[in-house]
C-alpha positions as CSV (number, residue, x, y, z in Angstrom):
1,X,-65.7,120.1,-49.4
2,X,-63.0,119.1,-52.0
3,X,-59.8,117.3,-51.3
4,X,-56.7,117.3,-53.8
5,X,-54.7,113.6,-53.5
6,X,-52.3,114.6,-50.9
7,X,-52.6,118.2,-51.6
8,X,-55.3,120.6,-49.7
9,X,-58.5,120.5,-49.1
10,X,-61.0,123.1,-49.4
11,X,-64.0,123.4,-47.3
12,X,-67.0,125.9,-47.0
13,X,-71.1,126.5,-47.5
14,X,-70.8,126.8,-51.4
15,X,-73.6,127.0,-53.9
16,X,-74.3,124.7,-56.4
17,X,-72.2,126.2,-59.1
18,X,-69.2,126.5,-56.8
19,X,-69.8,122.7,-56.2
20,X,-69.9,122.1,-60.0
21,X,-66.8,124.7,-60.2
22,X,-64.8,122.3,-57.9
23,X,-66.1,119.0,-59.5
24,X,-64.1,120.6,-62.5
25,X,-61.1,121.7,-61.3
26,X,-60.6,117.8,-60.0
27,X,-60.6,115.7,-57.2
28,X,-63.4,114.4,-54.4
29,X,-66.3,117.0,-53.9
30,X,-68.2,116.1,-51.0
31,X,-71.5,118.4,-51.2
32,X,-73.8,117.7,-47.8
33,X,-77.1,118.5,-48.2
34,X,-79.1,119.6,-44.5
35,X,-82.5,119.9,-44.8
36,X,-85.2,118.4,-47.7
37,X,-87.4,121.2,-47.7
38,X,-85.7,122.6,-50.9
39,X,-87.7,120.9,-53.6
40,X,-85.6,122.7,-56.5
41,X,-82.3,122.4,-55.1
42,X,-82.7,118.7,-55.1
43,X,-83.6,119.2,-58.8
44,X,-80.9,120.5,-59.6
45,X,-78.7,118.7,-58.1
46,X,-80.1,115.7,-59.6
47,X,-79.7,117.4,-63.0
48,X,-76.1,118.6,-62.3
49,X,-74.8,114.8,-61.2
50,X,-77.2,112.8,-63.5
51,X,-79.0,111.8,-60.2
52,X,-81.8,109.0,-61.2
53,X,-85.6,110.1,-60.2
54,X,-86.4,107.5,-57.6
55,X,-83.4,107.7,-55.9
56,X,-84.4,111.8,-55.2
57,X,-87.8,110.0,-54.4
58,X,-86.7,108.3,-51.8
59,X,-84.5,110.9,-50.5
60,X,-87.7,112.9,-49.7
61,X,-89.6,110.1,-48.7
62,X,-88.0,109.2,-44.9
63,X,-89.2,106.7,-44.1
64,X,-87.0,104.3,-46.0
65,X,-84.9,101.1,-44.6
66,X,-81.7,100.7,-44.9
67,X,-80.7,99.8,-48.5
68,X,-78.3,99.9,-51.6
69,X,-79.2,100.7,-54.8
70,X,-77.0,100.6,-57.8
71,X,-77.8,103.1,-60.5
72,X,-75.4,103.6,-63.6
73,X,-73.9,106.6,-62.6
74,X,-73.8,106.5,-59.2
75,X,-75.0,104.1,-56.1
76,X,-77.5,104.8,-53.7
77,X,-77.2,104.0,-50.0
78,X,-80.1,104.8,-47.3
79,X,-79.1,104.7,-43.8
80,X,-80.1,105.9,-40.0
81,X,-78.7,108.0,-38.6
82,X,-79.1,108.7,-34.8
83,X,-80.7,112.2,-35.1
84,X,-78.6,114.7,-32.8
85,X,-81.5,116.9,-31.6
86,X,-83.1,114.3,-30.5
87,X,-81.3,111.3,-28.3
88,X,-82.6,108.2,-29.0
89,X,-84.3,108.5,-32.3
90,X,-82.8,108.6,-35.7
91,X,-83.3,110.1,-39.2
92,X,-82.5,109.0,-42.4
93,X,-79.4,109.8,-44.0
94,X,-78.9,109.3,-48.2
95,X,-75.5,109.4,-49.7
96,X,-74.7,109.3,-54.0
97,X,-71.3,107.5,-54.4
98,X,-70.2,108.9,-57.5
99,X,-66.7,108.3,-59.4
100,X,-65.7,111.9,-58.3
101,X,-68.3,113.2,-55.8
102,X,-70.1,111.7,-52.7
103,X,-73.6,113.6,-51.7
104,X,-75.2,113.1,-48.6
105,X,-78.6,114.4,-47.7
106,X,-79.7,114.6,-43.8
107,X,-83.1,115.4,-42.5
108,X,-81.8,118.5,-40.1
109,X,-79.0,120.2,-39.7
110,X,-76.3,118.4,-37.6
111,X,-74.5,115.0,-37.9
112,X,-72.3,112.0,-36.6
113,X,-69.2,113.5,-39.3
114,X,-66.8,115.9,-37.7
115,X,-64.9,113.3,-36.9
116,X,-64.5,112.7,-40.9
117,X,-64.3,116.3,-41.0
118,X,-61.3,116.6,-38.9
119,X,-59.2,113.5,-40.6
120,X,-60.0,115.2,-44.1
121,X,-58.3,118.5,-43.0
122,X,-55.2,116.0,-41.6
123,X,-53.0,116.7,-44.5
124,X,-51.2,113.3,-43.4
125,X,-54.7,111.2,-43.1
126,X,-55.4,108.5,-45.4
127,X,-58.6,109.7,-46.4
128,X,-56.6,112.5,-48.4
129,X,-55.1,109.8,-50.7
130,X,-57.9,108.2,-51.2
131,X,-60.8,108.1,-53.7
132,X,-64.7,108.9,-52.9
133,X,-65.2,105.0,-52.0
134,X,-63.0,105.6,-49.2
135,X,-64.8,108.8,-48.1
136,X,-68.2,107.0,-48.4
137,X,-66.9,104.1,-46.1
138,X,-65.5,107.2,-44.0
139,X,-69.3,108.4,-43.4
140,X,-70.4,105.2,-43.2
141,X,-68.1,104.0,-40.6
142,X,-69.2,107.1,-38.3
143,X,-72.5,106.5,-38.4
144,X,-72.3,102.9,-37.1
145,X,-69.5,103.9,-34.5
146,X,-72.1,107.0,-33.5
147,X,-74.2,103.9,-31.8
148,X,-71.8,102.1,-29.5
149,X,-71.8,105.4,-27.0
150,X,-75.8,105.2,-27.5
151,X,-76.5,101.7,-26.6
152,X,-73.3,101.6,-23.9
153,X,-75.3,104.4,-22.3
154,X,-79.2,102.5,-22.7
155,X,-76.9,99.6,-20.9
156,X,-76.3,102.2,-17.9
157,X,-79.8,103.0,-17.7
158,X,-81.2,99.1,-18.1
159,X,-78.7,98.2,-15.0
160,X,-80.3,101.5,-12.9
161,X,-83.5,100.3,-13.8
162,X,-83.0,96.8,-12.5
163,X,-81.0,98.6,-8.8
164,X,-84.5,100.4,-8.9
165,X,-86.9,96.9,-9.7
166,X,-84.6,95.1,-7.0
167,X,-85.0,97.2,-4.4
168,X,-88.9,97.9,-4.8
169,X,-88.4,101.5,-6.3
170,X,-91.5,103.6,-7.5
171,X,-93.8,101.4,-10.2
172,X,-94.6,104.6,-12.3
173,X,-90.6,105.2,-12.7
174,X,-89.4,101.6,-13.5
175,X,-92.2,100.9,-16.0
176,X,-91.9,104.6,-17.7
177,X,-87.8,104.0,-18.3
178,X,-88.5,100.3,-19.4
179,X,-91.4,101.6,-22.1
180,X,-88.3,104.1,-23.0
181,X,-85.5,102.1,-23.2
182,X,-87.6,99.6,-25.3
183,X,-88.6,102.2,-28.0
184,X,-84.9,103.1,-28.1
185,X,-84.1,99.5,-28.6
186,X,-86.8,98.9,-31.6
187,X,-85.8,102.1,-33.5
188,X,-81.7,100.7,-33.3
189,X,-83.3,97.4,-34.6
190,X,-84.9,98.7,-37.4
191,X,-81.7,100.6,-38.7
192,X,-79.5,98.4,-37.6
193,X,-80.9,94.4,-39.1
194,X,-81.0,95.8,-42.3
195,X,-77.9,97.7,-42.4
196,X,-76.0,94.2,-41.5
197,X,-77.1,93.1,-45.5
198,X,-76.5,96.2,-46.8
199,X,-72.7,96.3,-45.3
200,X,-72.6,92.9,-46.7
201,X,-73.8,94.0,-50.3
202,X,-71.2,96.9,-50.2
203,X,-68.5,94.1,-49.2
204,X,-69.3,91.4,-51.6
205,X,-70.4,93.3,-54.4
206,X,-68.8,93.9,-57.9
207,X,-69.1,97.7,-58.3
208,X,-66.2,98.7,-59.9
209,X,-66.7,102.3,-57.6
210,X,-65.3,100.2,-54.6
211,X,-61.7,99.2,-54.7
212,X,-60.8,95.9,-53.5
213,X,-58.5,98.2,-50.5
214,X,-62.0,99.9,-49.5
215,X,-63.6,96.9,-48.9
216,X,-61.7,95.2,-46.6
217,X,-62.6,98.5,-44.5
218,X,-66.4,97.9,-45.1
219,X,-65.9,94.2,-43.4
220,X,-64.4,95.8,-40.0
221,X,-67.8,98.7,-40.3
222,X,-70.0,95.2,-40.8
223,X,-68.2,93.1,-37.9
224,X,-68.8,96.5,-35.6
225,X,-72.5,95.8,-37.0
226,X,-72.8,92.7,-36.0
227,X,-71.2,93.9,-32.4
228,X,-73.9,96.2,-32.1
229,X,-76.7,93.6,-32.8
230,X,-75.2,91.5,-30.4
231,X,-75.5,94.3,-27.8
232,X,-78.6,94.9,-29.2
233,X,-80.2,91.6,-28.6
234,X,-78.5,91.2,-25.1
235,X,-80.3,94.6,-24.2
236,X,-83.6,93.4,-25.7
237,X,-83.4,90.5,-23.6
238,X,-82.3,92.1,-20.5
239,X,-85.1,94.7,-20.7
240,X,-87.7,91.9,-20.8
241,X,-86.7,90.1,-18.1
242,X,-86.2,93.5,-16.4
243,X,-90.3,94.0,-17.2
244,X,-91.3,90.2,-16.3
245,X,-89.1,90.9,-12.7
246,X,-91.1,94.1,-12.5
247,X,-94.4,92.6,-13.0
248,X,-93.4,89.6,-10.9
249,X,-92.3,91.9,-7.7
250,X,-95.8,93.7,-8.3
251,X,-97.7,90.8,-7.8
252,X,-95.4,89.8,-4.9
253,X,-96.6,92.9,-3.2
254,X,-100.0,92.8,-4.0
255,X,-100.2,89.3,-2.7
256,X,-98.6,90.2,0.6
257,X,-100.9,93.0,0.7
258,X,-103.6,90.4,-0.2
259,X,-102.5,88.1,2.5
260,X,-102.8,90.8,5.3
261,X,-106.4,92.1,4.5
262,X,-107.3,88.4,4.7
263,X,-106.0,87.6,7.4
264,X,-107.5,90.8,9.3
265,X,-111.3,90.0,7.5
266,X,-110.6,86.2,8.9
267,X,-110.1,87.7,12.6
268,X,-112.7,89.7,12.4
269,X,-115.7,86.9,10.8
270,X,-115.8,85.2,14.2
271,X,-116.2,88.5,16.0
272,X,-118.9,90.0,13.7
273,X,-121.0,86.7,14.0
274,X,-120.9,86.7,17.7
275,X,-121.8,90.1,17.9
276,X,-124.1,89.5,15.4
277,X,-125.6,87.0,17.6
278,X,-126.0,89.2,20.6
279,X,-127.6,91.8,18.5
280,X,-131.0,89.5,18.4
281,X,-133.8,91.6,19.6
282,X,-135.1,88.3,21.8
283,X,-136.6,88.7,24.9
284,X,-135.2,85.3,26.6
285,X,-131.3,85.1,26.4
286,X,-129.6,84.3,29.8
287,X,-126.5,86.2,28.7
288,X,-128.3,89.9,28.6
289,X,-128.9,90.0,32.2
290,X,-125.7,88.4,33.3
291,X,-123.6,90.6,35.5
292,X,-120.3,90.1,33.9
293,X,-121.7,89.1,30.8
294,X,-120.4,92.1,28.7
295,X,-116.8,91.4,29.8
296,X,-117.0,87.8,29.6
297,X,-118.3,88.2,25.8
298,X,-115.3,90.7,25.6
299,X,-112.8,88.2,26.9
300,X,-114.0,85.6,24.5
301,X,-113.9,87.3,21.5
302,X,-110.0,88.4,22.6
303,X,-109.3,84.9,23.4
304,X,-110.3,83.9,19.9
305,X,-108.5,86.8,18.5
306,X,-105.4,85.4,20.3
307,X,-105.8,81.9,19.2
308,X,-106.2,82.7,15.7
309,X,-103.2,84.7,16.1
310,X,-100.9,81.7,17.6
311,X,-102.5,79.6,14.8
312,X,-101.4,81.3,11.8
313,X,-98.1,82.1,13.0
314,X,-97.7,78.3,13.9
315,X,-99.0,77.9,10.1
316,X,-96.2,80.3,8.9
317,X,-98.9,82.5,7.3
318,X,-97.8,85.4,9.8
């Protein structure tokens, strides 16, 4: 993509000599890059806008933080992005701020930036009249702004999750959501804590790339970081309660369960022994050739049964 000051802007899947073409004929080229499987396109490129070698390094590399990087002909700015394909990860996103050009390089094919997209073909949008700081903050901004409808929606789900722990739903379900929504919430941490000091880097630094206009812009992108971490930390906290409620209703239930074998295995003692009793193999007891004495044993084992009943509800343990 290249966009004239107030005039047009062109946009299409170019090659790299078209790219070059338009970074002659003037204005902002912005040249995204999907995909890092291209070993000597990135070459190239790094040859064609005096890219430095470990920058390109750590574009392949993707596992990096969040970080800036100044370089003398361009800066360098790792960030993650939440990866499209799949909800609740993220990838990492590089972008080259250049004095004419701004490069981004993503990890697959499909972004956060249609929104920029759209406001670049608005003949009457601000980015148009703008240089490539304001296009980097443009990109910048969206990926931040991508989060809020992420972590509003883990909110949704930690509140169904707590309905469900409240009213005793299914152990399996609670704790598989929980162990979900907390790997969501480590993954936003870990591109979101550093990105707070790199925002504040890009606001409080002295590149002359930056205008003094652009970085009042990158202060609201850093105060809607600090909103997410706020979130962010709420969530975190709410989930572990949300696991120490689960575990605490859990053991609720297993000590009612508990209570009631104990109970039953405490009626029952009395009864085995005297059973037990009557199960001598002696020749001389009374009791064996009593007339009534199979119901009379009968009735007293109920009438304990009864009273051990009447005891434990007087006890409150019934």
């Amino acid at each position: 993509m290249r966009m004239h000051d107030g005039g047009c802007v062109e946009e299409r899947g170019v090659t790299l000599d078209r790219a070059l073409e338009l970074r002659r004929q003037g204005g902002v080229v912005w040249l995204a890059v999907a995909g890092l499987g291209d070993v000597e396109l990135l070459r190239k490129l790094g040859e064609a806008f005096s890219l430095h070698r470990l920058a390109l390094e750590d574009v392949v590399h993707t596992h990096q933080r969040p970080k800036l990087e100044d370089y003398p002909e361009h800066q360098f700015l790792v960030l993650r992005m939440l990866d499209t394909a799949h909800p609740g990860e993220t990838e990492q996103m590089c972008l080259f701020l250049g004095d004419d050009f701004v490069l981004t390089f993503e990890e697959h094919a499909g972004d956060c930036f249609d929104p920029v997209r759209a406001r670049a073909r608005d003949p009457l949008s601000r980015l148009r009249k703008h240089g490539p700081d304001y296009l980097a903050y443009a990109l910048v901004d969206a990926i931040v702004d991508a989060y809020f409808p992420a972590m509003e929606s883990l909110g949704d789900r930690l509140e169904s999750v707590e309905e469900a722990v409240v009213a005793g739903g299914a152990p399996a379900a609670v704790v598989r959501e929980l162990h979900h929504a907390r790997r969501e919430l480590l993954g936003a941490r870990r591109a979101l804590w550093p990105l707070r000091d790199v925002m504040g880097l890009l606001m409080r630094g002295d590149s002359a790339r930056i205008s003094a206009e652009t970085r009042i812009y990158l202060r609201d992108v850093h105060d809607h970081v600090v909103q997410l971490l706020d979130l962010l930390e709420n969530y975190r906290e709410l989930g572990a309660s949300l696991t120490e409620l689960h575990l605490a209703s859990a053991s609720i239930r297993l000590n009612e369960v508990m209570k009631v074998l104990t109970l039953i295995a405490t009626i029952f003692i009395p009864l085995t022994f005297v059973v037990g009793i009557y199960g001598l193999n002696f020749d001389h007891m009374p009791e064996l050739r009593w007339e009534y004495g199979y119901p009379g044993v009968l009735a007293a084992m109920l009438t304990m049964v009864i009273g051990m009943l009447v005891f434990y509800r007087r006890r409150g343990w019934l």
